[in-house]
PDBQT receptor file of N, H, CA, C and O in Angstrom, charges set to zero:
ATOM      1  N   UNK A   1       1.957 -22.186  -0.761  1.00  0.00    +0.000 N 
ATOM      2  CA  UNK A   1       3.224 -21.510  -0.781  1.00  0.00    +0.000 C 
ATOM      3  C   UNK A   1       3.266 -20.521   0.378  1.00  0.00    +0.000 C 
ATOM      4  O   UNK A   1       2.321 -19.823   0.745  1.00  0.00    +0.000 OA
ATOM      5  N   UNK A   2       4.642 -20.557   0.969  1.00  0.00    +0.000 N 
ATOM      6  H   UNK A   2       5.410 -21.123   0.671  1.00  0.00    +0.000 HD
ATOM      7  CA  UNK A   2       4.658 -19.500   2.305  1.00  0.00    +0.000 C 
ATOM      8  C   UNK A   2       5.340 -18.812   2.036  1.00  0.00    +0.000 C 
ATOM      9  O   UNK A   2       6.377 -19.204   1.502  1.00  0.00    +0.000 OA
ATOM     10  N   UNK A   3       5.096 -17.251   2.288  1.00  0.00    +0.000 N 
ATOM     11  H   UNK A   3       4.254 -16.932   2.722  1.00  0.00    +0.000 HD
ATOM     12  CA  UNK A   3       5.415 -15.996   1.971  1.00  0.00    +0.000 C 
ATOM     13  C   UNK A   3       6.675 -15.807   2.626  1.00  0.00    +0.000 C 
ATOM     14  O   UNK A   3       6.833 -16.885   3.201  1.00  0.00    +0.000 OA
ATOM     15  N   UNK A   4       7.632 -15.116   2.877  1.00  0.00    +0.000 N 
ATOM     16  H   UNK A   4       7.504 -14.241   2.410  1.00  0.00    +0.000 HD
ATOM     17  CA  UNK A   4       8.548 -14.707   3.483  1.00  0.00    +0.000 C 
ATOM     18  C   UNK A   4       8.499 -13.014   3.256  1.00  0.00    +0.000 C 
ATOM     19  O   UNK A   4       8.138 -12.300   2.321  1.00  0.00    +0.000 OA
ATOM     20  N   UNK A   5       9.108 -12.734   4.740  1.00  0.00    +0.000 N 
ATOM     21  H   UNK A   5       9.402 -13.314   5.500  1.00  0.00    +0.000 HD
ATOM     22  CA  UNK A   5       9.558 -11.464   4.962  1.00  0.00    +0.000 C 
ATOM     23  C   UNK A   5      10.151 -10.653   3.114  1.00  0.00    +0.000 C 
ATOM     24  O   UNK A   5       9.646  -9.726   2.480  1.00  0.00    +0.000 OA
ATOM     25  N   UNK A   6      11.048 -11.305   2.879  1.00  0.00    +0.000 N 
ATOM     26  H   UNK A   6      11.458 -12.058   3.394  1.00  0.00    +0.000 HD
ATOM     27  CA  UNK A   6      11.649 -10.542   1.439  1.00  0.00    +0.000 C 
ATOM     28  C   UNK A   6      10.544 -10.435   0.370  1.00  0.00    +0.000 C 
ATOM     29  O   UNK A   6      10.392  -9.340  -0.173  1.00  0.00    +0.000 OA
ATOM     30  N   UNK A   7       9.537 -11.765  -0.081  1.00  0.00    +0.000 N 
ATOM     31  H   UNK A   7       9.660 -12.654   0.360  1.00  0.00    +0.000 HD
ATOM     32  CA  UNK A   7       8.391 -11.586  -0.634  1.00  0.00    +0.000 C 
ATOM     33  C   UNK A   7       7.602 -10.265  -0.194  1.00  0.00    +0.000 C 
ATOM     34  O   UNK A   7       7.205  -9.404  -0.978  1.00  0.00    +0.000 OA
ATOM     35  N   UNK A   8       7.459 -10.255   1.077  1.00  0.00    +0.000 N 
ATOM     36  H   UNK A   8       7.782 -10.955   1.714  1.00  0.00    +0.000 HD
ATOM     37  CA  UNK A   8       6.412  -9.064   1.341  1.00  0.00    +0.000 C 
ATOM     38  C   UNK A   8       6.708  -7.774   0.679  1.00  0.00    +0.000 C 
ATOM     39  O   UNK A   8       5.956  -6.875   0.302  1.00  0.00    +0.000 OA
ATOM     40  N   UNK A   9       8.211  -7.931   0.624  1.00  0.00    +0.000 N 
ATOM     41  H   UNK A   9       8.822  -8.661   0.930  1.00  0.00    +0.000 HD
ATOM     42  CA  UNK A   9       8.518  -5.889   0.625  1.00  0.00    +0.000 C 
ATOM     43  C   UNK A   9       9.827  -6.298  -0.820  1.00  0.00    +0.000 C 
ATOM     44  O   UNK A   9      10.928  -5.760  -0.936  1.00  0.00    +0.000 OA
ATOM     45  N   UNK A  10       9.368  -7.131  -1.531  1.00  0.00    +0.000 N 
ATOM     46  H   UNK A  10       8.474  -7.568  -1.437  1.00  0.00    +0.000 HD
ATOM     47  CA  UNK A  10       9.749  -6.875  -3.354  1.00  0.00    +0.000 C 
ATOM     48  C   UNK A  10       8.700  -5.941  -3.684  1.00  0.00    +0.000 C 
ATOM     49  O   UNK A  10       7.610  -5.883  -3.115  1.00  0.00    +0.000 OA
ATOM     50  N   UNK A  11       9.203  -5.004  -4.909  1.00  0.00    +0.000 N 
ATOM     51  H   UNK A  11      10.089  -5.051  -5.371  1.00  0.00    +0.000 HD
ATOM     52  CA  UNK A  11       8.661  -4.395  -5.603  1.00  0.00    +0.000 C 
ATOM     53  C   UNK A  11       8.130  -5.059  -6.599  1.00  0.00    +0.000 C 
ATOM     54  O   UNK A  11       8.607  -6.189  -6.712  1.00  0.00    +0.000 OA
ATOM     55  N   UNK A  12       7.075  -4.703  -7.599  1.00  0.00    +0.000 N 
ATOM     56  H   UNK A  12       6.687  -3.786  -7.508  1.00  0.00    +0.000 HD
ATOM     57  CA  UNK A  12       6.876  -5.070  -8.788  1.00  0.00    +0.000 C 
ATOM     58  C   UNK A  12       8.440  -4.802 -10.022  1.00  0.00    +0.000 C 
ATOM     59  O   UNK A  12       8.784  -5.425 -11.027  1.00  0.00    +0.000 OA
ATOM     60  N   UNK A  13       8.922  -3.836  -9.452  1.00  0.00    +0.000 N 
ATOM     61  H   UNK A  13       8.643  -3.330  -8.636  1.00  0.00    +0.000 HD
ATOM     62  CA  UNK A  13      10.035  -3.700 -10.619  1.00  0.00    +0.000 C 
ATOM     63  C   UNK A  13      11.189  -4.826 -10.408  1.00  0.00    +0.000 C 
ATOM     64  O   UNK A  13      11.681  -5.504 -11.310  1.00  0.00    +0.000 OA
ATOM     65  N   UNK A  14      11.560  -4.888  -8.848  1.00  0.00    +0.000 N 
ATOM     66  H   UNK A  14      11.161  -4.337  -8.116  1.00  0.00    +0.000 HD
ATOM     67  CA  UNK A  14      12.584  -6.250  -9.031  1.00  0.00    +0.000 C 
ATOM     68  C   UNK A  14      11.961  -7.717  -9.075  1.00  0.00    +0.000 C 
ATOM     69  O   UNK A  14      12.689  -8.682  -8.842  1.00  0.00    +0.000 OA
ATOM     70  N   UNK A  15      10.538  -7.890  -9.393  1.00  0.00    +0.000 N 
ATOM     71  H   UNK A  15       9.946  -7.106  -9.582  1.00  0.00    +0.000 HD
ATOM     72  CA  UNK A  15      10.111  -9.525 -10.180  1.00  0.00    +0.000 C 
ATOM     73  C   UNK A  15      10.423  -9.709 -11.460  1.00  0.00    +0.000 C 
ATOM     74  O   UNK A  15      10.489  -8.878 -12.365  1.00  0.00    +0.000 OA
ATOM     75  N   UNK A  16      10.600 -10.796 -11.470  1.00  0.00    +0.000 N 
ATOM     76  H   UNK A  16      10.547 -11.471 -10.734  1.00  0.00    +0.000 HD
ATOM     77  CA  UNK A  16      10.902 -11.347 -13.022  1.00  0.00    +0.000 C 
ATOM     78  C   UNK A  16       9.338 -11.424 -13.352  1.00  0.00    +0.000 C 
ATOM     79  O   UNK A  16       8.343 -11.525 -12.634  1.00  0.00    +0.000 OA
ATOM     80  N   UNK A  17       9.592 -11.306 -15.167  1.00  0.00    +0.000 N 
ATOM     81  H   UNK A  17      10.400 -11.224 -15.750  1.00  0.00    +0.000 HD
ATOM     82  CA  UNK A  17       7.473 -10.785 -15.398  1.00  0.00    +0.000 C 
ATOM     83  C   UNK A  17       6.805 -11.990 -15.018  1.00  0.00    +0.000 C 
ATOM     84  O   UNK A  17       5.737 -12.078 -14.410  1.00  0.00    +0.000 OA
ATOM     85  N   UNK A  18       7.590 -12.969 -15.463  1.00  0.00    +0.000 N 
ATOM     86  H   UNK A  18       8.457 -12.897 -15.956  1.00  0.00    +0.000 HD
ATOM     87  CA  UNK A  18       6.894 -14.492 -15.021  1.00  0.00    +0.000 C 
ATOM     88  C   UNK A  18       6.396 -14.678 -13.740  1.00  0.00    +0.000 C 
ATOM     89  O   UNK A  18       5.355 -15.283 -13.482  1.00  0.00    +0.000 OA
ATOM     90  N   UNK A  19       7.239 -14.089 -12.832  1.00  0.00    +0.000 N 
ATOM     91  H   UNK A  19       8.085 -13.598 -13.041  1.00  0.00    +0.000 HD
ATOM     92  CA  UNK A  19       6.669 -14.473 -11.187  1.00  0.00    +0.000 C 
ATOM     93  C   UNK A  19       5.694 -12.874 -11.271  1.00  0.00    +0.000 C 
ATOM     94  O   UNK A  19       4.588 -13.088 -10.774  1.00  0.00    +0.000 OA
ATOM     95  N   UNK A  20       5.800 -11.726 -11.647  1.00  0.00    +0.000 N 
ATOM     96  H   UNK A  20       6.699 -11.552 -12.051  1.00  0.00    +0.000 HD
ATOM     97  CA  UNK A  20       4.672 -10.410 -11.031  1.00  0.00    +0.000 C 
ATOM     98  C   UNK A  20       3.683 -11.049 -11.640  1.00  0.00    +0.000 C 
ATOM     99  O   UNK A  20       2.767 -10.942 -10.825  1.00  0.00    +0.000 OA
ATOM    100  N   UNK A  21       3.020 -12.021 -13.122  1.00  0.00    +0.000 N 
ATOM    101  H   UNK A  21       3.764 -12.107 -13.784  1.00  0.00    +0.000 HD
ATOM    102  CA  UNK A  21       2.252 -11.979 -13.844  1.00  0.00    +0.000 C 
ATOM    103  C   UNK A  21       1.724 -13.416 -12.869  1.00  0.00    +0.000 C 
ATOM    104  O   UNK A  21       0.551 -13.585 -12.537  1.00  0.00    +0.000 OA
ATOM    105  N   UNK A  22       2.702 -14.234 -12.564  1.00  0.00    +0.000 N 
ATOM    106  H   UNK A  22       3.655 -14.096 -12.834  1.00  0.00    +0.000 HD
ATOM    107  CA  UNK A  22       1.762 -15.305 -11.948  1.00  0.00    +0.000 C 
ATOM    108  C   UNK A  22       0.742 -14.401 -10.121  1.00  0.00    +0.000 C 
ATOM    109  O   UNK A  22      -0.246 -14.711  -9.455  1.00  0.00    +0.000 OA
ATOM    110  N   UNK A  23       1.327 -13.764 -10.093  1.00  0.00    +0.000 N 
ATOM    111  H   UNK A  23       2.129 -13.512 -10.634  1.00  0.00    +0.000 HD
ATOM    112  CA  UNK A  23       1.271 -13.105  -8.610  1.00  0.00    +0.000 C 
ATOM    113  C   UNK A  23      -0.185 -12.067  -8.744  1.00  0.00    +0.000 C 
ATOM    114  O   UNK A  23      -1.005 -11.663  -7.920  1.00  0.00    +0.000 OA
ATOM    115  N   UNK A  24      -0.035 -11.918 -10.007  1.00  0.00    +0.000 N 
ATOM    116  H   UNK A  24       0.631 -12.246 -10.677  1.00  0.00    +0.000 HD
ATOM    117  CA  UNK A  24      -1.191 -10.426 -10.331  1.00  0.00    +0.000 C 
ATOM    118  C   UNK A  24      -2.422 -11.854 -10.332  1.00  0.00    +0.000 C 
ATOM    119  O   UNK A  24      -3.461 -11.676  -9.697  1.00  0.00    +0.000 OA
ATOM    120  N   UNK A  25      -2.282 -12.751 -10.820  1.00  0.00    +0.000 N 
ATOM    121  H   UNK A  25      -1.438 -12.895 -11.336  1.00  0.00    +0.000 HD
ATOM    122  CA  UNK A  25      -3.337 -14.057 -11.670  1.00  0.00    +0.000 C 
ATOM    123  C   UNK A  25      -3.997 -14.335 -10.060  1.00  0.00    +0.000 C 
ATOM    124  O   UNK A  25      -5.133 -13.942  -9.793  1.00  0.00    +0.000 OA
ATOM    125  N   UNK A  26      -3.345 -14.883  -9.286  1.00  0.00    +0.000 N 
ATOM    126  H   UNK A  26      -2.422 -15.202  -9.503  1.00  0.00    +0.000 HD
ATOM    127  CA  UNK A  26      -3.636 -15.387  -7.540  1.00  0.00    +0.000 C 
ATOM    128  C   UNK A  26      -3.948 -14.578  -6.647  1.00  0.00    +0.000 C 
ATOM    129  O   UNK A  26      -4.409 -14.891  -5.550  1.00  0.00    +0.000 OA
ATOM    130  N   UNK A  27      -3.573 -12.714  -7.304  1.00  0.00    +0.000 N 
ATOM    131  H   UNK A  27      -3.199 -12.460  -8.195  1.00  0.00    +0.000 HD
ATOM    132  CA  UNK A  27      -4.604 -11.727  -6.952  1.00  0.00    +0.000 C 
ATOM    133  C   UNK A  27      -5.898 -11.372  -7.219  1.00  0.00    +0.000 C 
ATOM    134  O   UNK A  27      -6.635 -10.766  -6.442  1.00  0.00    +0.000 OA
ATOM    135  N   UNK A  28      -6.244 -11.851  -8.605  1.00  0.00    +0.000 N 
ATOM    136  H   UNK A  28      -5.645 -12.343  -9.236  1.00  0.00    +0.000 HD
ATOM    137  CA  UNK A  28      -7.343 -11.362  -8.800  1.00  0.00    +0.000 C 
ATOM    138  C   UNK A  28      -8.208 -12.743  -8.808  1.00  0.00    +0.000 C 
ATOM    139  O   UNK A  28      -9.079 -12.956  -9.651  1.00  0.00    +0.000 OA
ATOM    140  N   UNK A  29      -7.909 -13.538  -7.905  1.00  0.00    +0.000 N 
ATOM    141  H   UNK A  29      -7.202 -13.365  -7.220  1.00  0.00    +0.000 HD
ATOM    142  CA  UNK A  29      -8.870 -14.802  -8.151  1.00  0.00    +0.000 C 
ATOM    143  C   UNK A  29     -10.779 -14.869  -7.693  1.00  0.00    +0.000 C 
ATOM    144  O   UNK A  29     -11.710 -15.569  -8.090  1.00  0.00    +0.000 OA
ATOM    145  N   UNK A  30     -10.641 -13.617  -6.567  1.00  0.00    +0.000 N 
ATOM    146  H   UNK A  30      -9.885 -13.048  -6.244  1.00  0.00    +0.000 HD
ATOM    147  CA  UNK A  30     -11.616 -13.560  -6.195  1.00  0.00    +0.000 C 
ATOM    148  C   UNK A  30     -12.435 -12.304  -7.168  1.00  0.00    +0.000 C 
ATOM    149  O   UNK A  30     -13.630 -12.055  -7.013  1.00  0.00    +0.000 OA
ATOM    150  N   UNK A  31     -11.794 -11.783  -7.902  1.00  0.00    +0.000 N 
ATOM    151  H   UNK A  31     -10.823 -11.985  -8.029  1.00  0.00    +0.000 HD
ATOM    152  CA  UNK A  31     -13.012 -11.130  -8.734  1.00  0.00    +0.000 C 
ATOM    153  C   UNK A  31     -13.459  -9.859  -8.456  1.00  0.00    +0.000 C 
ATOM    154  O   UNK A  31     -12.506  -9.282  -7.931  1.00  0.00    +0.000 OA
ATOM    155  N   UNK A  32     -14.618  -8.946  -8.546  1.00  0.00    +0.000 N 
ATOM    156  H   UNK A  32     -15.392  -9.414  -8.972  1.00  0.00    +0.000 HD
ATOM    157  CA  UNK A  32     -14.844  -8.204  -7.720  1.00  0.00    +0.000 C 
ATOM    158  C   UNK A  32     -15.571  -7.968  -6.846  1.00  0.00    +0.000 C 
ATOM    159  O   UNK A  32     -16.218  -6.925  -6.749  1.00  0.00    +0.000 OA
ATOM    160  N   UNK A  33     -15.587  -8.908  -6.055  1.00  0.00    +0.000 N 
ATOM    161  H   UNK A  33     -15.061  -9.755  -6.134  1.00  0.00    +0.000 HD
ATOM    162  CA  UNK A  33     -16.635  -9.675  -4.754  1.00  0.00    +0.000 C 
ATOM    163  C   UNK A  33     -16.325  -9.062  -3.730  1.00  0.00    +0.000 C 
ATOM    164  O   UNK A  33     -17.170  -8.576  -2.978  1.00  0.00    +0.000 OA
ATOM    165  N   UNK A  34     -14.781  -8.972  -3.496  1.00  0.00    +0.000 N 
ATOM    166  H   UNK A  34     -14.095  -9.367  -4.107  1.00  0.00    +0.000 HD
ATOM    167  CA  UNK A  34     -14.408  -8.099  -2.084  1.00  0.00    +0.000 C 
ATOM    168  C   UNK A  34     -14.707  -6.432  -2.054  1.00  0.00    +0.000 C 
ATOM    169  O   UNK A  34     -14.978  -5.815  -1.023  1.00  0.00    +0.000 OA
ATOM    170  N   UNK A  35     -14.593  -5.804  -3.473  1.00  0.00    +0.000 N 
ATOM    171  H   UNK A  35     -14.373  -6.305  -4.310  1.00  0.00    +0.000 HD
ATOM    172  CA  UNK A  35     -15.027  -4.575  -3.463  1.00  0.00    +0.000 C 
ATOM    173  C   UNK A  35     -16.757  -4.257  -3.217  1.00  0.00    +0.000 C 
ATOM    174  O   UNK A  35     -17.455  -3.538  -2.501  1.00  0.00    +0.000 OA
ATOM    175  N   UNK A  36     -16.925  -5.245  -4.259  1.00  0.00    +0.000 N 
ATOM    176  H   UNK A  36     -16.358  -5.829  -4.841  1.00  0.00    +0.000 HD
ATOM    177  CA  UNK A  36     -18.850  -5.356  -3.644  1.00  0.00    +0.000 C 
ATOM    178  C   UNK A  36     -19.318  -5.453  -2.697  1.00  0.00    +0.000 C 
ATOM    179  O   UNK A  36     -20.271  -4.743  -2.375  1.00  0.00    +0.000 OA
ATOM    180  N   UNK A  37     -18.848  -6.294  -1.990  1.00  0.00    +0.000 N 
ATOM    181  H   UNK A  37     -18.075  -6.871  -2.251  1.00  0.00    +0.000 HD
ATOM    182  CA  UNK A  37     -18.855  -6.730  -0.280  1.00  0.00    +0.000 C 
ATOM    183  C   UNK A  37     -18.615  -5.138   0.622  1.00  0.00    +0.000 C 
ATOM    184  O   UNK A  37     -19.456  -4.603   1.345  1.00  0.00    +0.000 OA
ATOM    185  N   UNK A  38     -17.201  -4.620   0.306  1.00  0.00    +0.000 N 
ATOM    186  H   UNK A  38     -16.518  -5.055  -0.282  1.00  0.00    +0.000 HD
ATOM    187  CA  UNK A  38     -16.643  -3.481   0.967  1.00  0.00    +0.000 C 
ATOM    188  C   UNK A  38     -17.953  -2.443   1.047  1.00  0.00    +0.000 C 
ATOM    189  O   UNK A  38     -18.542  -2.021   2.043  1.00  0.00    +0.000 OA
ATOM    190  N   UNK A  39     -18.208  -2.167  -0.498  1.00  0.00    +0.000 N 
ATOM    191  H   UNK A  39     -17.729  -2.509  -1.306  1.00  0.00    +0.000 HD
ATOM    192  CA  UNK A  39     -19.211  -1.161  -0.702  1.00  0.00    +0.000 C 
ATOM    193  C   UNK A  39     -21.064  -1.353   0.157  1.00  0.00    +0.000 C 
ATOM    194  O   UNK A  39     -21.986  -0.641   0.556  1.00  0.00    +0.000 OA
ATOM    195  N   UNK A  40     -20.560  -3.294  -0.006  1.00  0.00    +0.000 N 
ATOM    196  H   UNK A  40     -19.811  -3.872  -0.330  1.00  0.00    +0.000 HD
ATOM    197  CA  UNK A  40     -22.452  -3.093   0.694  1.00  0.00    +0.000 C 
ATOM    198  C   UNK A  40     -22.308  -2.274   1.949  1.00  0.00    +0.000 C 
ATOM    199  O   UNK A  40     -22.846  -1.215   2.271  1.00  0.00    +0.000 OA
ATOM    200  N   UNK A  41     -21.368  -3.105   2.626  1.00  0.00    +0.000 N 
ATOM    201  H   UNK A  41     -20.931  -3.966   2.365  1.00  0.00    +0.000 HD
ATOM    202  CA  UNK A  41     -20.831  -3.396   4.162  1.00  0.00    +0.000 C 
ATOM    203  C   UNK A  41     -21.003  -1.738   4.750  1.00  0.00    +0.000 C 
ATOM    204  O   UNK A  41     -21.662  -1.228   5.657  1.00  0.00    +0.000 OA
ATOM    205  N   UNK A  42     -19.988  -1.189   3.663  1.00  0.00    +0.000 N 
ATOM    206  H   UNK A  42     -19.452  -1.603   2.927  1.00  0.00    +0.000 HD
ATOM    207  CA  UNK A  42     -20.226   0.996   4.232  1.00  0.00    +0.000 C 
ATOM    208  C   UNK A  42     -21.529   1.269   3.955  1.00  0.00    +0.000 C 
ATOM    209  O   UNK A  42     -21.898   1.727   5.036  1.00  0.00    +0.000 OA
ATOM    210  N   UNK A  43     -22.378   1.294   3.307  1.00  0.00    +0.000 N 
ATOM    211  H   UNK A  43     -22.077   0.922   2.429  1.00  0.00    +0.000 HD
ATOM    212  CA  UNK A  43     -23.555   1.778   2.873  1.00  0.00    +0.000 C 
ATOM    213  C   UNK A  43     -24.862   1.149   4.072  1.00  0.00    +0.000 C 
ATOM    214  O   UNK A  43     -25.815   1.873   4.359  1.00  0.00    +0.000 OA
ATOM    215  N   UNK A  44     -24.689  -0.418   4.734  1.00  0.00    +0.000 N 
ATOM    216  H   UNK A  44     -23.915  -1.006   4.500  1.00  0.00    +0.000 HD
ATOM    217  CA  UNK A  44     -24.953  -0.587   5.743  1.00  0.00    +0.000 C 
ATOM    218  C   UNK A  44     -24.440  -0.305   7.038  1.00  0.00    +0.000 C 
ATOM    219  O   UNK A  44     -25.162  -0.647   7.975  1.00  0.00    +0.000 OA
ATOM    220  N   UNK A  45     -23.754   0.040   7.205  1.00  0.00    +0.000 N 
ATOM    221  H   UNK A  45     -23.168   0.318   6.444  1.00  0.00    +0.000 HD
ATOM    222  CA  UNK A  45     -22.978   0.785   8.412  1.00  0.00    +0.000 C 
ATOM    223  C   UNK A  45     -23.521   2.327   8.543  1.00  0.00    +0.000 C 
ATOM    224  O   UNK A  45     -23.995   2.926   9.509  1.00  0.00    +0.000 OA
ATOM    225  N   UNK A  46     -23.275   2.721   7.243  1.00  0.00    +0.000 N 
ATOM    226  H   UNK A  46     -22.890   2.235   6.459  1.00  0.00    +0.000 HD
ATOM    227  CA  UNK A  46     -23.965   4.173   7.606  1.00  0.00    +0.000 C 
ATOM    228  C   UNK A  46     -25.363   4.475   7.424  1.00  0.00    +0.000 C 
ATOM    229  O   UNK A  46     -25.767   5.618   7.637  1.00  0.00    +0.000 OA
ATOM    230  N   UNK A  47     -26.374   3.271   6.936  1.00  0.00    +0.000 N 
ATOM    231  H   UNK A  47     -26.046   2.343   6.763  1.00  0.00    +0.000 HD
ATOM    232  CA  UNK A  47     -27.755   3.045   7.587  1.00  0.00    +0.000 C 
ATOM    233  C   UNK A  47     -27.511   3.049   9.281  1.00  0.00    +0.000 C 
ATOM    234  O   UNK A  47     -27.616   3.971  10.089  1.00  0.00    +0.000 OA
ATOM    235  N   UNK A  48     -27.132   1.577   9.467  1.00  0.00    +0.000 N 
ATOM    236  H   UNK A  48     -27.048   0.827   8.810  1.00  0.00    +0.000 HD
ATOM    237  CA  UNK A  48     -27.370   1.804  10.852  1.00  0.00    +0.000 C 
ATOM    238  C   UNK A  48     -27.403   3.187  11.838  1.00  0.00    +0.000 C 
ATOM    239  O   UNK A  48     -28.251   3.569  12.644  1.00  0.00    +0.000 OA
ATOM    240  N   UNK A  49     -25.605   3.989  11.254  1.00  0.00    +0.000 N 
ATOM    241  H   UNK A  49     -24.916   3.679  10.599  1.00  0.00    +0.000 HD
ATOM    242  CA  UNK A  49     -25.642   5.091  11.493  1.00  0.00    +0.000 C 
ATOM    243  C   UNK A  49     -26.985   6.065  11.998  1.00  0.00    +0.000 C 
ATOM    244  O   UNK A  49     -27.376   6.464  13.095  1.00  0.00    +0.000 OA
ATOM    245  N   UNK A  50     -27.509   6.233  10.445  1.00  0.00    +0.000 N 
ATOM    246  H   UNK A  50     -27.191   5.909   9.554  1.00  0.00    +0.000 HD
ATOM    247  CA  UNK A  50     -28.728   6.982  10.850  1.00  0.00    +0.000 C 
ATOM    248  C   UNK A  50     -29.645   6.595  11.046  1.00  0.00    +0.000 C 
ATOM    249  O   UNK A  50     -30.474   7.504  11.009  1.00  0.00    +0.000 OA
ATOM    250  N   UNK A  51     -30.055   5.713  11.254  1.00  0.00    +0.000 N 
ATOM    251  H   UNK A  51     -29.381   4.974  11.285  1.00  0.00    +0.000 HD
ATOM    252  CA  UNK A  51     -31.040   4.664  11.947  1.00  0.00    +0.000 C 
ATOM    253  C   UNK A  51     -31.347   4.657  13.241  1.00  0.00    +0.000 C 
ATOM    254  O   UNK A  51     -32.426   4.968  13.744  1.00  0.00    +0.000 OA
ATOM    255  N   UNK A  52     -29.950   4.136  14.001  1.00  0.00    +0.000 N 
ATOM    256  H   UNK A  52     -29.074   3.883  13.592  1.00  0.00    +0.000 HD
ATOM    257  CA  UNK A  52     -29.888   4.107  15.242  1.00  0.00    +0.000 C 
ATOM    258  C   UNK A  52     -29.689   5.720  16.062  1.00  0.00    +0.000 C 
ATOM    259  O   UNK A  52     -29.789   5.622  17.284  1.00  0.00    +0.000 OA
ATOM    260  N   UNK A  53     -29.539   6.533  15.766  1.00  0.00    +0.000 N 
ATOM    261  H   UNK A  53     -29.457   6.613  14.773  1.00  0.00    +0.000 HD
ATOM    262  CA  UNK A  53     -29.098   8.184  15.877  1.00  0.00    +0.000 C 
ATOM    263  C   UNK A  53     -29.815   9.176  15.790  1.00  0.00    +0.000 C 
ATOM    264  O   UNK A  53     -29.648  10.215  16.430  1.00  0.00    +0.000 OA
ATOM    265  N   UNK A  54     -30.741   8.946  14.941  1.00  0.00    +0.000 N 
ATOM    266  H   UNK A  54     -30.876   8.102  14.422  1.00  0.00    +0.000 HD
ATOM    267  CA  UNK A  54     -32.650   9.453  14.689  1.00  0.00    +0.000 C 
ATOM    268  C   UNK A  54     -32.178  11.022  13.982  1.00  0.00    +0.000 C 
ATOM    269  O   UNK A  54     -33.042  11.817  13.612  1.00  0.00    +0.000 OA
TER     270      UNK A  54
């Protein structure tokens, strides 16, 4: 499915619940993998930080 400009900038209040509830479902497909990821990713970055910086 291809997004359009008007998709991007609806609110949650003007969806019908059927389309915010299918939309929330195809958001959370990945789980919490991208936050885990986010969190390794800073915590190695700011190793390197002080790693490389002495």
């Amino acid at each position: 499915m291809k997004s359009s400009d008007h998709d991007l900038t609806r609110q949650d209040e003007d969806m019908a619940p059927e389309t915010f509830e299918a939309e929330e479902n195809r958001d959370h497909k990945f789980g919490n993998w991208p936050e885990l990821f986010g969190a390794l990713f800073t915590l190695f970055v700011i190793w390197l930080t002080f790693a490389f910086t002495g």
